[in-house]
Backbone atoms as SQL, in Angstrom:
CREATE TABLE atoms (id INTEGER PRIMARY KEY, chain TEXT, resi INTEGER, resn TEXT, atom TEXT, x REAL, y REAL, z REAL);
INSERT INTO atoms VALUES
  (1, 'A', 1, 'UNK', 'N', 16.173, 12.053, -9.332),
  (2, 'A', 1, 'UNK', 'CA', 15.907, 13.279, -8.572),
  (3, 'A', 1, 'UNK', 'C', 17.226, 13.877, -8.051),
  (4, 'A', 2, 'UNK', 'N', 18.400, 13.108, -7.455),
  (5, 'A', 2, 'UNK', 'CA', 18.971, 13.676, -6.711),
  (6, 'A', 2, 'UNK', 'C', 20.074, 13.943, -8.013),
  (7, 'A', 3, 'UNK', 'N', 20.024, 13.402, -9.091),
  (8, 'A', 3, 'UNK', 'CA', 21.647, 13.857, -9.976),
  (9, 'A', 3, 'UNK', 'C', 20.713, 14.907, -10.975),
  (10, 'A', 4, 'UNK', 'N', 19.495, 15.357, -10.795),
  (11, 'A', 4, 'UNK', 'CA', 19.292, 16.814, -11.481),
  (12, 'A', 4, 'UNK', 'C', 19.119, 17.353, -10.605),
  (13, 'A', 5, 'UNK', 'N', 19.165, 17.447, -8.887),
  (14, 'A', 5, 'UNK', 'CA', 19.683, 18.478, -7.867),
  (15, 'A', 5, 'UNK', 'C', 21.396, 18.766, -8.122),
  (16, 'A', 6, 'UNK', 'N', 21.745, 18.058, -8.327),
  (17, 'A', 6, 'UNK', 'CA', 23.284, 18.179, -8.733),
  (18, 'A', 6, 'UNK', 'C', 23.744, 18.569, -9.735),
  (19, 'A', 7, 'UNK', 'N', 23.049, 18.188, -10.894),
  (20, 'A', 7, 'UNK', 'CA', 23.458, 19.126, -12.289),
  (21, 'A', 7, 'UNK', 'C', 23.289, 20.202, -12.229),
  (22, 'A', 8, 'UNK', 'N', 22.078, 20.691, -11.734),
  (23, 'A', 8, 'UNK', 'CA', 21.083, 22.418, -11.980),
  (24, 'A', 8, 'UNK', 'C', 22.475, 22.831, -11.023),
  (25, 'A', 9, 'UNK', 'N', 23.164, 22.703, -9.600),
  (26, 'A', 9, 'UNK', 'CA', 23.658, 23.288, -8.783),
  (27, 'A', 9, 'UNK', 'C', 25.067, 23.232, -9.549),
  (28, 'A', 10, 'UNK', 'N', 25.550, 22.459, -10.305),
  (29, 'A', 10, 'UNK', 'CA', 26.244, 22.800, -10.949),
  (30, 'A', 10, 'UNK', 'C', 26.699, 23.521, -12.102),
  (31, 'A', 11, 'UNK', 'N', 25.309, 23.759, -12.960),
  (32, 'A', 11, 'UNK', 'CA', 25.448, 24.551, -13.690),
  (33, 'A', 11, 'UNK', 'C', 25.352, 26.078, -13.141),
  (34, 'A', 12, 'UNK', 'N', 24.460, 25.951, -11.921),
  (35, 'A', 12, 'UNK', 'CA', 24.179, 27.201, -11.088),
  (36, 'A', 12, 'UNK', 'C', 25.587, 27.268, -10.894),
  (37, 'A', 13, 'UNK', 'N', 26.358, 27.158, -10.379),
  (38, 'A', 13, 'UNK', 'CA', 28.041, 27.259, -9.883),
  (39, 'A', 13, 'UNK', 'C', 28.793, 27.958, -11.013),
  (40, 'A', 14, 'UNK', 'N', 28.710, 26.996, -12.067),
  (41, 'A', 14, 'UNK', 'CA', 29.050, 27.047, -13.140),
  (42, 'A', 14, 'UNK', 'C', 28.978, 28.623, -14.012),
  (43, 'A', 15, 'UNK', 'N', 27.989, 29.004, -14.092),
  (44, 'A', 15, 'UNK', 'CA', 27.228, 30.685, -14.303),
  (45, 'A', 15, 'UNK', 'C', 27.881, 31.603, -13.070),
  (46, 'A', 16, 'UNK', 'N', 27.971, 31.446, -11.676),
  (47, 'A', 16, 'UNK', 'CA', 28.266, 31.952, -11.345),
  (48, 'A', 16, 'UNK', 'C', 29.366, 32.091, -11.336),
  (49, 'A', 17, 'UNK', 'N', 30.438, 31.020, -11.234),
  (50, 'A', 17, 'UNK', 'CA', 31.853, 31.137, -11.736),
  (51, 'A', 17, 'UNK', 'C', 31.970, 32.032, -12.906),
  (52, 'A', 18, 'UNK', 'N', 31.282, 32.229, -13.960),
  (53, 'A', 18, 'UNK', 'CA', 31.626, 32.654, -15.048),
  (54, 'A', 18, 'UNK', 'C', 30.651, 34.712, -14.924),
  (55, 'A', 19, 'UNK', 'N', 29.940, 34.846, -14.031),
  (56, 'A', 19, 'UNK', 'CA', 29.367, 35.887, -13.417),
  (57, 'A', 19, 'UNK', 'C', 30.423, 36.833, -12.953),
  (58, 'A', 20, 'UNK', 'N', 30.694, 36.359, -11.783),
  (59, 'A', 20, 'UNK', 'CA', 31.362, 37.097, -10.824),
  (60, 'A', 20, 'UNK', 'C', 32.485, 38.080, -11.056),
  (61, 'A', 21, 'UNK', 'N', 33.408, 37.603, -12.497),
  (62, 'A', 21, 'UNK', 'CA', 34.147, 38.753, -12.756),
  (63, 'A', 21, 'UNK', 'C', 33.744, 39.151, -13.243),
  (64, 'A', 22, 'UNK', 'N', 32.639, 38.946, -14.297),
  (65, 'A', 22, 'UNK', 'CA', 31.664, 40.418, -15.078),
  (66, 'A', 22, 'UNK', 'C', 31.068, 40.479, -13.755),
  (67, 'A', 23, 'UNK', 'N', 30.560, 40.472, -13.407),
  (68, 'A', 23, 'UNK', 'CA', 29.919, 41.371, -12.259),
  (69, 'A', 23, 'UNK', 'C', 30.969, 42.924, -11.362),
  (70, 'A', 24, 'UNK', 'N', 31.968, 41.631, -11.264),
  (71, 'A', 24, 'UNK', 'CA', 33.599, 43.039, -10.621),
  (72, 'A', 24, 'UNK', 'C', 33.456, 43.692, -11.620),
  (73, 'A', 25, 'UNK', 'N', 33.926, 43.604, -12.816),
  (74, 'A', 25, 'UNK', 'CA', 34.893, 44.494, -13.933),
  (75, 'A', 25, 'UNK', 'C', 33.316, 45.355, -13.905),
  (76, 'A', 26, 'UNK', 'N', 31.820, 44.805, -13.970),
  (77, 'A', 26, 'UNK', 'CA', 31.465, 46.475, -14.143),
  (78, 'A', 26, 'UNK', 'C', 30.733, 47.501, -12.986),
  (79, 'A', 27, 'UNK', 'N', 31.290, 46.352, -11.594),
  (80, 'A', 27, 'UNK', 'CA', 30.890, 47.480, -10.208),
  (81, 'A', 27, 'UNK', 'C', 32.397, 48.108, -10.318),
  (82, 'A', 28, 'UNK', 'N', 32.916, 47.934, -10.717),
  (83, 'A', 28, 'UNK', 'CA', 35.041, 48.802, -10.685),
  (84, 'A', 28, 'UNK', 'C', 34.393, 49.368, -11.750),
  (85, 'A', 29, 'UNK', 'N', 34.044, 49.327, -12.678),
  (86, 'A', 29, 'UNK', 'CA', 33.587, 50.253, -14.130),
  (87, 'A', 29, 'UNK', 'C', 32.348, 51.551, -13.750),
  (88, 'A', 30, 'UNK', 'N', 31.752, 51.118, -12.908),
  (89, 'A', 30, 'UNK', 'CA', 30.608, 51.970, -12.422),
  (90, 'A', 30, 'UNK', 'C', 31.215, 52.649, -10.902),
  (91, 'A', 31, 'UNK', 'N', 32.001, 52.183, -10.510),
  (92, 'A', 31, 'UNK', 'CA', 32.820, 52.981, -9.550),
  (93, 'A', 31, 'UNK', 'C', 33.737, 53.856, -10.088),
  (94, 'A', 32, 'UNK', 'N', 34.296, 53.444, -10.841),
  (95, 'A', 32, 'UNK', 'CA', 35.345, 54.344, -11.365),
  (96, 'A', 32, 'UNK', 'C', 34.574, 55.639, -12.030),
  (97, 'A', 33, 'UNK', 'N', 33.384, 55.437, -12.845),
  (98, 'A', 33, 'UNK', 'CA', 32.985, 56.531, -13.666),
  (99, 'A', 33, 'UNK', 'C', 32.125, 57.594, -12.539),
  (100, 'A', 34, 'UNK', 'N', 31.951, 56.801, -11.174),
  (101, 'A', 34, 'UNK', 'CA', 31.076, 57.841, -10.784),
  (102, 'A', 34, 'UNK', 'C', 32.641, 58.533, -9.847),
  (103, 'A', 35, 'UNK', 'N', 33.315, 58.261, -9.863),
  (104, 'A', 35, 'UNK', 'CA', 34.655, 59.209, -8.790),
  (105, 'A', 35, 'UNK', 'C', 35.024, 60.168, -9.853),
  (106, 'A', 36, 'UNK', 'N', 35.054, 59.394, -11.180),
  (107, 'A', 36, 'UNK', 'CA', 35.525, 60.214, -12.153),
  (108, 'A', 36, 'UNK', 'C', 34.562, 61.358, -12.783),
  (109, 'A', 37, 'UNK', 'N', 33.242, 61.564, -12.317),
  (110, 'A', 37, 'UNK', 'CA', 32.450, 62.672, -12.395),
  (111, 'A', 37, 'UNK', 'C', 32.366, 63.543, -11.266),
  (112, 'A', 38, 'UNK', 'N', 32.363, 62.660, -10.316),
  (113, 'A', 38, 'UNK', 'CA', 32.496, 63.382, -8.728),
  (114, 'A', 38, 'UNK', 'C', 33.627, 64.366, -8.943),
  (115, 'A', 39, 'UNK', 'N', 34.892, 63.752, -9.188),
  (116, 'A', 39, 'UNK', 'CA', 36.282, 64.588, -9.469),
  (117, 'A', 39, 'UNK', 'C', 36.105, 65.797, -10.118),
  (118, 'A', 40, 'UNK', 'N', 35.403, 65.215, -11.769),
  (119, 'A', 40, 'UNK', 'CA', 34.758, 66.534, -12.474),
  (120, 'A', 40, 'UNK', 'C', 34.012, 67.863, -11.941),
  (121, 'A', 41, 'UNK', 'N', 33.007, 66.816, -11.220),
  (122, 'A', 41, 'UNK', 'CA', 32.117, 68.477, -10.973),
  (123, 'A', 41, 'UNK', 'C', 33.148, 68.808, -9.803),
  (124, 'A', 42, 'UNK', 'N', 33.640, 68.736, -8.733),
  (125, 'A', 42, 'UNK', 'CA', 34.354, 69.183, -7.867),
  (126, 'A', 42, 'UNK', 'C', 35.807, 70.027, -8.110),
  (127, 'A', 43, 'UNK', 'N', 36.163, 69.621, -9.397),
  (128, 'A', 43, 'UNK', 'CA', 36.762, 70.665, -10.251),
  (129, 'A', 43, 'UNK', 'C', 36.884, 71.786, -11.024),
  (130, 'A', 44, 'UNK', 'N', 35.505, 71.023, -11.776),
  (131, 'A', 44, 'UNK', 'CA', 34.665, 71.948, -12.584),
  (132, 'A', 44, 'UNK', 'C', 34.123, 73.612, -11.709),
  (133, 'A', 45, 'UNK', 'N', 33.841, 73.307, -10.517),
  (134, 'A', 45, 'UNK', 'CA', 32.981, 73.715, -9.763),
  (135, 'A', 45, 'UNK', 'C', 33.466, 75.243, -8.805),
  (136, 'A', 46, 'UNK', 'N', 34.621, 74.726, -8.816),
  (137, 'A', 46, 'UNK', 'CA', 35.773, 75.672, -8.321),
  (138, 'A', 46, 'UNK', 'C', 35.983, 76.640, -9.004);
């Protein structure tokens, strides 16, 4: 019982270690494209 509480939490770790910068690279990817439309129409617009 207690070393497949420890595996699952490690593989859970494990995924998330391997998550977290895909997760950054596409909230910076989805940030960037919405400033970079914001910019647009606020240019555009003028």
């Amino acid at each position: 019982m207690m070393h497949m509480t420890a595996n699952d939490c490690g593989m859970m770790m494990g995924a998330m270690g391997w998550a977290m910068p895909v997760i950054g690279i596409a909230l910076l990817t989805l940030l960037g494209l919405g400033i970079a439309s914001l910019a647009k129409f606020l240019f555009t617009s003028r």
